[in-house]
N, C-alpha and C positions, 0 to 999 in steps of 0.2 A: 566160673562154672567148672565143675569137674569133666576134665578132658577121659570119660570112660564109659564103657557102656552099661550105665549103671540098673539098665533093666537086668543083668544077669546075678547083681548083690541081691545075697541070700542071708549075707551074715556081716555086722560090723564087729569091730573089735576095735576095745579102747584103751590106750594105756590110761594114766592117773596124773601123776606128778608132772603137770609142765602140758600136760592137756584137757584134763578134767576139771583138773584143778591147777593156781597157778604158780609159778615157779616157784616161789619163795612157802616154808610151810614156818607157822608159830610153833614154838615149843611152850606146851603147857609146863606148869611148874612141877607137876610129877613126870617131865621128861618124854612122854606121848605127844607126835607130831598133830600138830591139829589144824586141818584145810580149808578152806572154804572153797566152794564148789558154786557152779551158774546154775541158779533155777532153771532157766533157758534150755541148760542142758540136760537137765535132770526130766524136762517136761518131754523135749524130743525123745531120750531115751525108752522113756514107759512107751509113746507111741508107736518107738518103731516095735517093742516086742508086742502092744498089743494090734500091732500090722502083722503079725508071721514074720520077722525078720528073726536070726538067732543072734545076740546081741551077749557079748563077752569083756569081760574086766580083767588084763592081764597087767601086774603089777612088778612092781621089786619093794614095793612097802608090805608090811603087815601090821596095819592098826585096822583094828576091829572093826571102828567108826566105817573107814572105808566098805569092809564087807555091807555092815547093817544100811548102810544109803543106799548099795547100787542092788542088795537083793533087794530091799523095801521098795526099789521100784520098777521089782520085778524080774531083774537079772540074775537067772540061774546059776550063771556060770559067770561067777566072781573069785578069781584067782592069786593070791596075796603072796606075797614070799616070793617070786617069778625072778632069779638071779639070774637064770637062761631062757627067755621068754619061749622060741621058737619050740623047742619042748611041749609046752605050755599049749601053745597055739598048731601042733601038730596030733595033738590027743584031741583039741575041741575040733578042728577037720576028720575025723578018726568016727569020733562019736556021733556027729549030725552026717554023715558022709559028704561033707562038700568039698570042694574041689576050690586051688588056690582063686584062681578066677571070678570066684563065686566071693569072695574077703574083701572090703576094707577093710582097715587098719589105718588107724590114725597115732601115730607117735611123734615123738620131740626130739630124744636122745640117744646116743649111743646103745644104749641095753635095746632097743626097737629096731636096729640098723638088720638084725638078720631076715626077722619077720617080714619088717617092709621089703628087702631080697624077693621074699617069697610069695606076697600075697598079689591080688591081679592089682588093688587099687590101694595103694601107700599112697595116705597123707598126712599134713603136716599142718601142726599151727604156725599162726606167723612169727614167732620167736623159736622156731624152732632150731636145734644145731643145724650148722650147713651140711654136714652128710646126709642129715635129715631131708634137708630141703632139696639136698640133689639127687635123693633117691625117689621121692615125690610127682604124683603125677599133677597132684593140688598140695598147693599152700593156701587156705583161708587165711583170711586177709583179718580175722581177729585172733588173738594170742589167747595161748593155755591159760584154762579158766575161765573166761572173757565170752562163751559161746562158739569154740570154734568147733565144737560135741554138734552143736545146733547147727551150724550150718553145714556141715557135711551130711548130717543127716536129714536135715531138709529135703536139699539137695536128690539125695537118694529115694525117702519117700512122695517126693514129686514128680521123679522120673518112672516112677511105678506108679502112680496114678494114686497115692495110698494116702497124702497128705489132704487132710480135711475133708476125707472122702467117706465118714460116717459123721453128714452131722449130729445124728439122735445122740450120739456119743457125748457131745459137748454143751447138750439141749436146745438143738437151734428150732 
């Protein structure tokens, strides 16, 4: 369980590499990194934005593929080329006006070490670097790619009451 008080998240934030997706990427034969990603996590995602949560894609890749997945399921605010993430992640607090408090952020690696600094609720997959993990308020207990998008955000819309809380949504 996430040690936070997760009724105050307003907004998740995800890196990619090493969390979305998982560690290792195939190189297509025209030289374009090519991911696979968890359904799992791709399903949580849509629901937390179609809960009200503001839900953000900050990266240090730029393959397209990436943008076209996380807008197609609805993520506004998909950010590619992210060399200095906290940048990044200080314009999207800027623009929704929220406050660090108000963030998850889930990362793996080095390039996420500032953000997670800043945000109320840094977490981590479970292969994540150990800076990672010791910056971390949770480590899910599954590794980048693997669902560990889904279970944080579970988590989060459960403690807001928001998880499976429009059946007609899913036709029950």
């Amino acid at each position: 369980m996430i040690n936070y008080e997760l009724k105050k998240i307003k907004a998740l934030v995800f890196d990619v590499d090493g969390v979305l997706s998982a560690e290792t990427i195939t190189l297509h034969p025209g030289g374009e990194p090519m991911r696979s990603v968890n359904i799992k996590d791709g399903y949580a995602l849509q629901l937390a934005v179609k809960s009200g949560l503001h839900v953000a894609i900050i990266t240090g890749g730029r393959t397209e593929s990436v943008r076209k997945r996380y807008e197609g399921l609805g993520i506004p605010d998909v950010h590619l080329g992210c060399a200095v993430k906290i940048k990044t992640y200080e314009a999207f607090l800027e623009r929704y006006g929220l406050r660090d408090e108000e963030v998850l952020y889930i990362g793996d690696d080095i390039p996420d070490y500032e953000v997670m600094q800043r945000c109320g609720c840094p977490c981590a997959p479970a292969d994540a670097a150990p800076e990672i993990k010791a910056l971390a308020v949770y480590i899910s207990h599954l590794k980048g790619g693997y669902g560990c998008g889904r279970d944080v955000i579970e988590q989060v819309l459960k403690a807001q009451g928001l998880w499976l809380k429009d059946e007609k949504a899913f036709g029950w």
